[in-house]
FIDREN-329570 format. One line per field, with one value per residue (C-alpha): residue in one letter; residue number from 1; x, y, z. Coordinates in pm, 1 decimal. Layout:
% FIDREN-329570
aa	c(A,...)
i	c(NUM,...)
east	c(X,...)
north	c(Y,...)
up	c(Z,...)
***
This chain:
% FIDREN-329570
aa	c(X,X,X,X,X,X,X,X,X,X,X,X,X,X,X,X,X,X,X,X,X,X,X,X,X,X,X,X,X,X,X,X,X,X,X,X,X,X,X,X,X,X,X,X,X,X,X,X,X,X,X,X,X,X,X,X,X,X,X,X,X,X,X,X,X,X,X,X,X,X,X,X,X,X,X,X,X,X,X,X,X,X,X,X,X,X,X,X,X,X,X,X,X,X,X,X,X,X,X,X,X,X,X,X,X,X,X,X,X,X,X,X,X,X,X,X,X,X,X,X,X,X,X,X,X,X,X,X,X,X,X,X,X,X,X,X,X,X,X,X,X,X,X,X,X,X,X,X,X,X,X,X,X,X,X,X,X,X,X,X,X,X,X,X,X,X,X,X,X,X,X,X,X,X,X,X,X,X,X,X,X,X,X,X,X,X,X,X,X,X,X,X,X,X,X,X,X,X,X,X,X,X,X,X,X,X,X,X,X,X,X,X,X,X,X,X,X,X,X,X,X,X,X,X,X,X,X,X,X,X,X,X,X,X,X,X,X,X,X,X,X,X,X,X,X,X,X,X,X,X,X,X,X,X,X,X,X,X,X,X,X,X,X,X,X,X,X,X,X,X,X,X,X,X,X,X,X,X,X,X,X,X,X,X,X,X,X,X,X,X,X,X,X,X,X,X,X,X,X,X,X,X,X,X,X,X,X,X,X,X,X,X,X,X,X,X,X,X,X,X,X,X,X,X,X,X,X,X,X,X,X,X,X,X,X,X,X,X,X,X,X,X,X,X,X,X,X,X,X,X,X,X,X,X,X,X,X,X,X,X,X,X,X,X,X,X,X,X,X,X)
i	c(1,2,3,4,5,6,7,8,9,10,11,12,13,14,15,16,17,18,19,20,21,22,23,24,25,26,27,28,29,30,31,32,33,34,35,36,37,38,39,40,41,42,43,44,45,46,47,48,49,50,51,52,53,54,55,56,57,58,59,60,61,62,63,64,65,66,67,68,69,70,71,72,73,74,75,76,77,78,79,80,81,82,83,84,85,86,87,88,89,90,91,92,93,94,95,96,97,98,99,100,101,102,103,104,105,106,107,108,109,110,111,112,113,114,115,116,117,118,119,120,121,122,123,124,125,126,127,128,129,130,131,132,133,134,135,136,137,138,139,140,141,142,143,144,145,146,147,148,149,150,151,152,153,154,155,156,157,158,159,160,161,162,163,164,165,166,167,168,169,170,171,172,173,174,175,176,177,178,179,180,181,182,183,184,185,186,187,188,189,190,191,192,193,194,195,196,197,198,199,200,201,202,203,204,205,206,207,208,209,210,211,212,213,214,215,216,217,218,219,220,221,222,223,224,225,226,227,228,229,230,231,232,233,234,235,236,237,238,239,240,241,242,243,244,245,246,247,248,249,250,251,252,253,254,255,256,257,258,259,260,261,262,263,264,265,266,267,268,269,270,271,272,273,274,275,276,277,278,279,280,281,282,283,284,285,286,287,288,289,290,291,292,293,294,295,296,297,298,299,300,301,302,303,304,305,306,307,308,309,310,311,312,313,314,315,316,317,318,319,320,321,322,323,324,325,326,327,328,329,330,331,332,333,334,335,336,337,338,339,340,341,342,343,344,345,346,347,348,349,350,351,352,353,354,355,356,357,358,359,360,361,362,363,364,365,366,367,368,369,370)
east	c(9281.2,9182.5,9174.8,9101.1,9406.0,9420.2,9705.8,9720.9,10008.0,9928.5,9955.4,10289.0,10599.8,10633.8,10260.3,10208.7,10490.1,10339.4,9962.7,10032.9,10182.4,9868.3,9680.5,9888.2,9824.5,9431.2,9390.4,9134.3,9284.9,9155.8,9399.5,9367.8,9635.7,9616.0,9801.9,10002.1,10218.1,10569.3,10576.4,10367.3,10549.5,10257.5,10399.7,10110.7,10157.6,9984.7,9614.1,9642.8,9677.6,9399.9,9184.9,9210.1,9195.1,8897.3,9042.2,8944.5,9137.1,9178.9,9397.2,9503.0,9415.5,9015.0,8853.5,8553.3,8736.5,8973.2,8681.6,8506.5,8914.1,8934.3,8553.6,8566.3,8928.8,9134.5,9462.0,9644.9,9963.5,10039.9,10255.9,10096.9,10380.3,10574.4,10937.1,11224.8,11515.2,11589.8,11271.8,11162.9,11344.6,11173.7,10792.7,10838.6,10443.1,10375.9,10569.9,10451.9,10089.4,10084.8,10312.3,10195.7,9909.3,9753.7,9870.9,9666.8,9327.2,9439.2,9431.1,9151.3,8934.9,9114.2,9007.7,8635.6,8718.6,9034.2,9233.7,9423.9,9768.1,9869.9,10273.5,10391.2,10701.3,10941.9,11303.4,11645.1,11702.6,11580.2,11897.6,12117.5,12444.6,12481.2,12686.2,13072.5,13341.3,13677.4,13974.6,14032.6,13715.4,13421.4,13105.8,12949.5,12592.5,12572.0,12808.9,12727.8,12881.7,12968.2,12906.7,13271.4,13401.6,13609.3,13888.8,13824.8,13714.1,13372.0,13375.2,13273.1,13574.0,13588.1,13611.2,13996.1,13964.8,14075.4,13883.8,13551.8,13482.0,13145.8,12979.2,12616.0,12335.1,12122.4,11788.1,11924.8,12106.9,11924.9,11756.0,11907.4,11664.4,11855.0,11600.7,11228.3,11163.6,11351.0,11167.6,10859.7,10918.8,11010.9,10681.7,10514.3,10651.3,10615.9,10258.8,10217.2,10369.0,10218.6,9831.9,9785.8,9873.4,9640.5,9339.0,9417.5,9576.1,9911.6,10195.0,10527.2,10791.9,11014.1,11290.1,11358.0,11684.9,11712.6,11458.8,11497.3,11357.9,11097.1,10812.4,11039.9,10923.7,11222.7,11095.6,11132.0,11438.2,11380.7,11343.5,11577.0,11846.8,11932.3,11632.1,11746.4,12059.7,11897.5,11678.7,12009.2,12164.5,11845.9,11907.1,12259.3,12346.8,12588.4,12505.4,12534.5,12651.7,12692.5,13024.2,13269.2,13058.2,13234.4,12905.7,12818.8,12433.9,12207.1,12013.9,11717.1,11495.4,11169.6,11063.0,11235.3,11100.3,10749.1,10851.2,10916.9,10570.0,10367.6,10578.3,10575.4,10221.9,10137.8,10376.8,10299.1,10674.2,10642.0,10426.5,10520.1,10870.1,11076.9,11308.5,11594.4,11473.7,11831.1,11990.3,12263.5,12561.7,12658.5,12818.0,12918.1,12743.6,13041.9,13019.4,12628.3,12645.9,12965.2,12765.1,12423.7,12652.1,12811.0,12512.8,12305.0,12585.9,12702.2,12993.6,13144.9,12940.6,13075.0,12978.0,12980.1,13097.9,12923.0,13178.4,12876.8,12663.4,12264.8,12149.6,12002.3,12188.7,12447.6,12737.5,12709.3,12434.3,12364.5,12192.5,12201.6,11941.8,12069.2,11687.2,11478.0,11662.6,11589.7,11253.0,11100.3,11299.8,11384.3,11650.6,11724.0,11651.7,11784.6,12152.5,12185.7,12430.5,12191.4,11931.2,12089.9,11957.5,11589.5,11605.7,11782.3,11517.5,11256.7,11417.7,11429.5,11048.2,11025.7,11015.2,11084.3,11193.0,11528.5,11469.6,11724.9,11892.9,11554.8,11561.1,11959.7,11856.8,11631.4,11785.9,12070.3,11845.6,11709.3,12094.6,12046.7,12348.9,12673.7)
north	c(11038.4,11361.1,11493.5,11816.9,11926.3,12248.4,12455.9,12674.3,12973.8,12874.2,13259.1,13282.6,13207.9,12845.0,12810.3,12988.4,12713.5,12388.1,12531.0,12549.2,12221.2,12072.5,12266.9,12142.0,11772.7,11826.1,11847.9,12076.3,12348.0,12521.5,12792.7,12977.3,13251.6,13607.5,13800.6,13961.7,14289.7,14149.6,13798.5,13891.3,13944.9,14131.2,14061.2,13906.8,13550.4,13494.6,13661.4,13458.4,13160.6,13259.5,13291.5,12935.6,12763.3,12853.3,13088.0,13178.0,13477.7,13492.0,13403.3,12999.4,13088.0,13198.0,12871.6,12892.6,12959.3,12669.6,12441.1,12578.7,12506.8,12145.0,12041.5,11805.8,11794.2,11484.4,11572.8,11911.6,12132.5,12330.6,12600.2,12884.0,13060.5,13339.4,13287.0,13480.6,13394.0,13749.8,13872.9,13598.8,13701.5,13979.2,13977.4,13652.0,13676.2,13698.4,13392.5,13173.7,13234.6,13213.7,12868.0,12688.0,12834.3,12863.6,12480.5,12354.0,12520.5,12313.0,12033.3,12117.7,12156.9,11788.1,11604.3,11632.3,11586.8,11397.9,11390.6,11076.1,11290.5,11619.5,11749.1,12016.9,12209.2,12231.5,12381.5,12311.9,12576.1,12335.9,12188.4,12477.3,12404.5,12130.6,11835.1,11879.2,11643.9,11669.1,11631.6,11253.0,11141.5,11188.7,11331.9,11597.5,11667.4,11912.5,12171.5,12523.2,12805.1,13079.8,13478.4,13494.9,13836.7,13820.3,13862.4,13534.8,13358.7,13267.2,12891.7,12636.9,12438.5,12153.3,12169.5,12139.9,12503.5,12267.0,12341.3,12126.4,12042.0,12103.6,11795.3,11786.6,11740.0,11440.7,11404.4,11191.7,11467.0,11595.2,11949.3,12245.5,12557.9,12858.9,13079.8,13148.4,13037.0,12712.6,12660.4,12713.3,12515.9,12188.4,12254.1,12276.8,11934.4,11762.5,11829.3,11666.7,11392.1,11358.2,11411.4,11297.4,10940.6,10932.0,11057.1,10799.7,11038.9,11027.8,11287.6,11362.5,11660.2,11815.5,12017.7,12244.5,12473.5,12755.5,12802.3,13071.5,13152.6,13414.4,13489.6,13564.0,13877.6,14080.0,14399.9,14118.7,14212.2,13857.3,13654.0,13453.6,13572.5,13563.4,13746.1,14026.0,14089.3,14108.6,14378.4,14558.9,14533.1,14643.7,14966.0,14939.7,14863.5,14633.5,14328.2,14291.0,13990.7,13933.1,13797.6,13730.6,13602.4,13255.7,13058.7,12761.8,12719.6,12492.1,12682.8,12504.9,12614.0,12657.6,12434.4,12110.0,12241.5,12187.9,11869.2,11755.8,11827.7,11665.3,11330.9,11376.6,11374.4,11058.8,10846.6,10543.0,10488.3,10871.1,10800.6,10933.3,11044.7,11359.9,11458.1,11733.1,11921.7,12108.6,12077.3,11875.8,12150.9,12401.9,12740.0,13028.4,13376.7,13549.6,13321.9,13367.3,13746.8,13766.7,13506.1,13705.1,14049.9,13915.2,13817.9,14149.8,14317.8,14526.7,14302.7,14632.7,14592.2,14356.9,14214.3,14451.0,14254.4,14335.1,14187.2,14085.4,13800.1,13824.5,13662.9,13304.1,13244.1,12963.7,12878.2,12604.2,12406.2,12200.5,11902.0,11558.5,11451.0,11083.4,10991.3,11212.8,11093.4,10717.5,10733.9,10987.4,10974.4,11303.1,11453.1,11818.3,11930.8,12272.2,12411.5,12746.3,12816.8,12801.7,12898.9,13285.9,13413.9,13346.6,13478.4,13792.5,13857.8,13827.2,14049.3,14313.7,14315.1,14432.4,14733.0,14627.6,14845.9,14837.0,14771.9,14587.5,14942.6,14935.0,14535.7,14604.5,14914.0,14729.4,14454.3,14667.4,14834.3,14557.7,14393.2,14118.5,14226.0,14210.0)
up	c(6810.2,6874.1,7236.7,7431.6,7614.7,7882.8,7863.1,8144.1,8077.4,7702.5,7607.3,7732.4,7545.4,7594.1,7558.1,7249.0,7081.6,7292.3,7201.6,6776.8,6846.0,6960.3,6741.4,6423.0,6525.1,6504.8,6905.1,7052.0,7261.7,7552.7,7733.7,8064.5,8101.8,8288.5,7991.5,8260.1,8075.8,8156.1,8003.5,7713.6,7397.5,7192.1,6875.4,6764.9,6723.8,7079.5,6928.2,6660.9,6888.3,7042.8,6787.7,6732.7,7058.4,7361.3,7606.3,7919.2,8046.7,8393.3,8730.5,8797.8,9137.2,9068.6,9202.6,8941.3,8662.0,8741.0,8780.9,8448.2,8285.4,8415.4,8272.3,7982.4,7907.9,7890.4,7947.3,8116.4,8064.0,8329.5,8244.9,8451.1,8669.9,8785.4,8571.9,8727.9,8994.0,9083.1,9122.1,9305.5,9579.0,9667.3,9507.2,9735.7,9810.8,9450.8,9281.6,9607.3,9577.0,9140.7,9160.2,9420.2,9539.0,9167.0,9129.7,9457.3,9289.9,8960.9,9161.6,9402.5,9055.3,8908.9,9221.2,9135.0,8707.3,8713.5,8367.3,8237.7,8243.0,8342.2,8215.1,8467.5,8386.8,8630.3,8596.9,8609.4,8934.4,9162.0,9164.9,9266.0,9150.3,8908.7,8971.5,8996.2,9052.6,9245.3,9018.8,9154.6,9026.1,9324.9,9230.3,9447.3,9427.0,9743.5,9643.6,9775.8,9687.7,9949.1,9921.4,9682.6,9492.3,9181.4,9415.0,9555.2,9245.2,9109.5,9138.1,9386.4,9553.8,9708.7,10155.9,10052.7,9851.7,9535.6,9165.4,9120.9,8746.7,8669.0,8470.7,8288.9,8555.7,8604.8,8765.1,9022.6,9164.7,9536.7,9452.1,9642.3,9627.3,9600.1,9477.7,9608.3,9228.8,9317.8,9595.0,9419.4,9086.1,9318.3,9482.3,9170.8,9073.6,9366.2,9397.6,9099.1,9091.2,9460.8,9378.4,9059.5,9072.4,9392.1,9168.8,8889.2,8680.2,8537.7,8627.5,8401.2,8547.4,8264.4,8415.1,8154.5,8121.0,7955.5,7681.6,7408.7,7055.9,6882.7,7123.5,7422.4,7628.6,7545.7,7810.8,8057.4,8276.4,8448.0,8173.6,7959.6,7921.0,7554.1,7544.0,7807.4,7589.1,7254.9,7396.0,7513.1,7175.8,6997.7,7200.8,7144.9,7477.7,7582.5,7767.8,8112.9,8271.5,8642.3,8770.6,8511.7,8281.7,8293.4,8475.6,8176.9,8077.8,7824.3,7596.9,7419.5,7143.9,7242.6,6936.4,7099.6,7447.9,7284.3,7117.3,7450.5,7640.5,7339.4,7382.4,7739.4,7709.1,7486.2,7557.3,7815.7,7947.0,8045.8,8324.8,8634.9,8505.7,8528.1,8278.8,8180.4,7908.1,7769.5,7455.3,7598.5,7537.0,7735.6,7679.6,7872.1,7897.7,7781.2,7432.9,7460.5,7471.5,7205.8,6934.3,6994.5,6947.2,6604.6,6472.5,6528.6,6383.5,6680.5,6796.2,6932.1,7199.1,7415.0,7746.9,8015.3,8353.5,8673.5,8880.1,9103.6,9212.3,9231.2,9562.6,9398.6,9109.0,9078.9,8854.6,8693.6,8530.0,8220.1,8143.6,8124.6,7835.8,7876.6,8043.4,7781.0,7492.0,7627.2,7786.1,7556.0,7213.3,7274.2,7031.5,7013.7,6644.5,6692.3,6786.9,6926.4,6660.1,6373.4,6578.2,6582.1,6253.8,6354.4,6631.9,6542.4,6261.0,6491.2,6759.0,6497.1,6432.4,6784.3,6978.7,7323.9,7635.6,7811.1,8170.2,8315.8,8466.9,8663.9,8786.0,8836.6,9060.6,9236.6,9361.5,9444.2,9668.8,9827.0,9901.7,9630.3,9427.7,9612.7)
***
């Protein structure tokens, strides 16, 4: 059956994906997204998106354009949101009033024309560090890892100073915000699994990791980070990676992410779930940045290592997909290994701008970097 779904942030890089998803299954489309310059990709897929769907271009935090969004729809994806643990920390104004400000007018506008679901997306940084476990078998989910150098080593340990293992992360596992994007992300979610279900509607949470494919905003110096380095070795830079480049991630194809959000928002046993979106493998920036190198051709151009933290990031976290794969019949389609070529080819249709000197330099100057 056919249905009208809002997709706020539908413009964006996620969106444009989740949005010719719904579009391909014969749903009608209606997208509200600001088409703010740094998350935009311009390479054209997004206007022809747009062409096909109603768009209202504008803020999630204009109260009559949210109410003019909500009217006649039956079911919402809320995208909309500042994406970036670095910068978060000091536009801290900015990503507070476009995640959880711009959510409360969503649901200000949904308490007056309530939808029968709504599928936020949340993130997997609202967990801080992922879950480790101490060599005799005890499972940590609090682990916090101090201001370290490389002289000290990189990794958590446990109160003894003995190596934690790091393990793939469930959903069970207590959040610890380490970011202002943390912070605002769990906000995000919790609002909606908090409102909705007292409105009648529905509420599903996906947690997703790190997302990558064609359509990223490669002049982005806060976005993915695949995506960061490509743009580096486009310009024949090298990649830069903070600490040692040892830290262990889940990268996920933007094509399963949207997979995810159309089951997440059929499905009935999805109802007031959250889930780990990931791929369910991890792999370590230094293997990230090597793999992307190879296949662009430039594997001269290996990883330079900052030998410093950012204030906000963590080690290590990947995903456990154990609860997705159950609840939602969620399998991964794509691996990041054969996943390379496309997204090389793509990257090479671009023309993006190098700009991570200018995000290093300013977090630098604002003590972020140490």
């Amino acid at each position: 059956m056919t249905e009208r779904v809002l997709v706020t942030g539908g413009a964006g890089f996620i969106g444009c994906h989740v949005v010719r998803a719904l579009l391909t299954r014969g749903d009608e489309v209606r997208v509200v997204d600001s088409l703010i310059e740094q998350v935009h990709s311009g390479d054209g897929e997004r206007d022809r998106i747009l062409d096909e769907v109603e768009f209202l271009h504008g803020d999630v935090r204009d109260r009559d354009l949210m109410q003019r969004a909500v009217a006649r729809v039956d079911k919402v994806i809320h995208l909309a949101a500042e994406v970036g643990v670095g910068q978060s920390m000091y536009a801290i104004d900015r990503y507070v009033s476009v995640n959880d400000h711009g959510s409360a007018i969503l649901f200000q506008a949904l308490i007056d024309r309530p939808v029968a679901r709504i599928v936020v997306a949340s993130s997997m940084s609202i967990y801080g560090e992922g879950l480790y476990r101490t060599r005799e078998g005890e499972v940590l989910q609090q682990v916090v890892r101090p201001a370290q150098r490389a002289a000290s080593g990189w990794d958590p340990t446990s109160e003894s100073g003995a190596p934690l293992i790091p393990v793939p992360t469930p959903e069970w596992k207590r959040p610890n915000l380490a970011s202002v994007y943390a912070l605002t992300k769990y906000v995000q979610e919790t609002l909606t699994l908090t409102v909705a279900p007292a409105y009648g509607m529905e509420a599903v949470a996906l947690r997703l990791f790190n997302v990558y494919g064609p359509g990223q905003a490669l002049s982005n110096p806060y976005t993915g980070v695949l995506a960061i380095f490509a743009s580096r070795l486009l310009h024949g830079q090298r990649p830069l990676v903070f600490e040692d480049g040892e830290q262990r991630r889940d990268f996920v194809h933007v094509e399963d992410v949207a997979r995810a959000f159309l089951r997440a928002l059929d499905l009935p046993q999805a109802s007031g779930g959250v889930f780990n979106i990931g791929s369910g493998r991890d792999v370590s920036i230094n293997e990230v940045a090597s793999e992307l190198a190879a296949a662009m051709g430039r594997r001269q151009l290996t990883p330079e290592l900052a030998g410093k933290a950012r204030t906000g990031d963590i080690r290590h976290c990947f995903a456990d997909i154990s609860l997705a794969q159950e609840r939602l019949g969620f399998h991964p389609r794509r691996s990041f290994d054969d996943s390379l070529d496309e997204l090389v080819e793509w990257v090479r249709r671009q023309q993006p701008v190098d700009r991570v000197p200018e995000a290093r330099r300013e977090l630098e100057s604002r003590g972020l970097v140490a």
